[in-house]
Structure formats: C-alpha cells, structure tokens
C-alpha positions in Angstrom: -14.8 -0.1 117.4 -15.8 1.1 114.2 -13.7 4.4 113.1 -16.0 7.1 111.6 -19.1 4.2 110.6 -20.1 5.5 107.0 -16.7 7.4 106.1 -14.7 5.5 102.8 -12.3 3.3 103.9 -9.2 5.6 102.8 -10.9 8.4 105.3 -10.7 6.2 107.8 -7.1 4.6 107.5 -6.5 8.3 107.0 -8.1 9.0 110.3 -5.9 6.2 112.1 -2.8 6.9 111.1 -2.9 11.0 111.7 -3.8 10.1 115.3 -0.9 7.2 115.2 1.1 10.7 113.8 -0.2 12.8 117.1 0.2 9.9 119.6 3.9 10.1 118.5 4.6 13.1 118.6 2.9 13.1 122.3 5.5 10.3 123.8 8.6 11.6 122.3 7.7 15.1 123.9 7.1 16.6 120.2 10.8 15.7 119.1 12.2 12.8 116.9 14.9 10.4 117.8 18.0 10.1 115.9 19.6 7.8 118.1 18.1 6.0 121.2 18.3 8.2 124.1 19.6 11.1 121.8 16.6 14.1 121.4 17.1 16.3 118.1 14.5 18.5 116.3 13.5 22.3 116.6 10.3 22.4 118.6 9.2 25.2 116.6 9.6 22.7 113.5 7.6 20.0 115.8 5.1 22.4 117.2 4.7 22.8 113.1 4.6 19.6 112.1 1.8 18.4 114.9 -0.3 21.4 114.0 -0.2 20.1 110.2 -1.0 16.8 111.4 -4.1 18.4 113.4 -5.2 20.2 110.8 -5.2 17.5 108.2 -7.2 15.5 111.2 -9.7 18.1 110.9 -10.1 18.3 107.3 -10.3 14.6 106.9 -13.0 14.7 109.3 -15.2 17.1 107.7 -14.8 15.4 104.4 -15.9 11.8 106.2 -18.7 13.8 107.8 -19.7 15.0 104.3 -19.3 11.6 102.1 -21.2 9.8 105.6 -24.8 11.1 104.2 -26.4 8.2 103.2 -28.3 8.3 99.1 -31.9 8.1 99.8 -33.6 4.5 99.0 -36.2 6.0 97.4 -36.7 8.9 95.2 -40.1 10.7 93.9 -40.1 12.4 90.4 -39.9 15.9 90.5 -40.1 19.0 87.9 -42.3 16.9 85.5 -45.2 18.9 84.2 -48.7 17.1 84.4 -49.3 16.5 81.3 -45.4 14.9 80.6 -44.0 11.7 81.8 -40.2 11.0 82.8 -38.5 9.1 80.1 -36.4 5.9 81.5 -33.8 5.1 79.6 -31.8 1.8 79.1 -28.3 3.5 79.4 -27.3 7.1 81.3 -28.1 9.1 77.4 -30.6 11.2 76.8 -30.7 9.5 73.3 -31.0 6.3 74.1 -33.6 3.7 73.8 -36.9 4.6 75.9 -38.2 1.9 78.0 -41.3 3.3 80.4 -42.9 6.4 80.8 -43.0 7.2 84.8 -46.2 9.7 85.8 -45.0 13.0 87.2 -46.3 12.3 90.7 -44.6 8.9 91.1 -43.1 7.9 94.2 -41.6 5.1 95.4 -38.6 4.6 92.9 -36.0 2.2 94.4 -32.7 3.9 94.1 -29.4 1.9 92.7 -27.1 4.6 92.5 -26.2 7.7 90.3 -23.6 8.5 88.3 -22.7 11.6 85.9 -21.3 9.9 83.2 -17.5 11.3 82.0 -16.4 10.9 78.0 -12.7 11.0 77.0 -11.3 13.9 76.0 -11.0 12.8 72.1 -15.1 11.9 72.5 -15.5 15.1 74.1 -13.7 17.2 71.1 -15.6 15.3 68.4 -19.1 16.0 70.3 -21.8 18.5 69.3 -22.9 21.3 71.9 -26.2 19.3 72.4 -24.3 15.8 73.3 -21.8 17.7 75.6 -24.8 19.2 77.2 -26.4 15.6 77.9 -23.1 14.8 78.7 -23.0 16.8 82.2 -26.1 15.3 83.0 -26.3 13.1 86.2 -28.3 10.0 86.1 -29.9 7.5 88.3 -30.5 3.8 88.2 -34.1 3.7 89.6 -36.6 0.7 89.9 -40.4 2.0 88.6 -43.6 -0.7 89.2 -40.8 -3.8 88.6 -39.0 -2.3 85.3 -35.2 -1.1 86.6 -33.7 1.6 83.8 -32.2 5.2 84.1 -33.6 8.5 84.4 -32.1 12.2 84.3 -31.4 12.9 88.2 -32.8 16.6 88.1 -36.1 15.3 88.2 -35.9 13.6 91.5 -36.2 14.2 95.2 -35.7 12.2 98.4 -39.1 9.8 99.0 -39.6 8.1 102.2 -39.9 4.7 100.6 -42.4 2.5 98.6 -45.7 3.9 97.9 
C-alpha cells in the first residue's frame, strides 16, 4: 500500500514514523518505559507529547495534500497581446539568446518543469535593479511545434493537452 500516492518521499517517511510515534504511545498506555515492567512519565507530559505528534500528523498531511497537485502536461500562452509573440529562450534569462517566437493563442506546449532561478548572494549584490527583476522571474521548460526552450511562466495557463 502506497502511503499518501503523490506526496515527496520525506512526507511520507514523515507520515510513517509519526503514526509508528502514536502506535507507541497507544500500547505503552501513553507512558514510556524505563525499565521492563517499570511505568514512569507524567501523563500530562504524554497527553502532550501525543498531541504534538498529532498535530505534526496533521500538518504533514496538509502539506502532502498541497505538493500532491500534479504540474499540468500542457500549458497555453497567456497575457500575450495579438500583435506580440512569446519569446523562448535557450536558458531561464530574459537576456538570453532567442530561439522561436510562439503566437499568443498557442496551445499545446508540452511542459518539462519550472523553476525560478536563485543567484548567490555576491551575484545578487553586484546586479542591476533590471537583472534582479528578471531574476525573480519563474520559467518553464516548454516544447513549441518540436523546438524545446524556456519561456517566462506568467504567460501561461493549464491546457488540456496537444492541439
């Protein structure tokens, strides 16, 4: 049995060993054992300690709910006026080399993943405003009509596939 299908694998080993935590604390009656046979603990403390372990359950779960959304396969180019065409760009840089012009009412782009694209701290200092604006731009790696390259990721939506 698969444990939360889609969540990272660090959710999920997450997951497993808060409910290892809980199934503990349920067979020693909420206590810990110093010696075998011999209870010790405050149940307060325990009462405490399985309510952390629930609630980090419950936060780990929402988060695996959250990363579980699938990318979409295919995106559409959006926010392109009619009479412009979204630049693809051999690297994630709005000043880098241009390789096709994709029509504003393109669908169909094959999706390989984004990224937002994070400089050092020394490359960030020596920047000018305009590359640190570029610089908090995310990017996709999209397939257009056979040509693969990357394009600014606020000018796409979700598409339902190949057009």
């Amino acid at each position: 049995m698969d444990v939360l299908p889609g969540a990272e694998p660090a959710v999920r080993r997450g997951v497993i060993a808060v409910a290892h935590f809980l199934a503990c604390l349920s067979i020693s009656g909420g206590k810990t054992q110093k010696k075998r046979g011999e209870a010790m603990g405050d149940p307060v403390i325990s009462r405490a300690a399985g309510l952390l372990a629930c609630t980090c359950l419950g936060l780990m779960l929402a988060a695996a709910r959250a990363s579980a959304e699938d990318p979409p396969q295919y995106w559409a180019v959006t926010g392109v006026a009619a009479d412009d065409v979204l630049n693809m760009r051999d690297v994630p840089h709005g000043d880098s080399k241009k390789l096709a012009g994709i029509p504003p009412n393109a669908r169909g782009l094959k999706n390989f993943g984004c990224l937002k694209p994070e400089p050092s701290l020394d490359r960030w200092m020596d920047m000018t405003e305009e590359e640190k604006k570029n610089a908090k731009l995310e990017w996709c790696r999209v397939e257009y009509k056979g040509r693969q390259g990357w394009v600014a990721a606020r000018f796409l939506k979700p598409d339902t596939g190949p057009h």
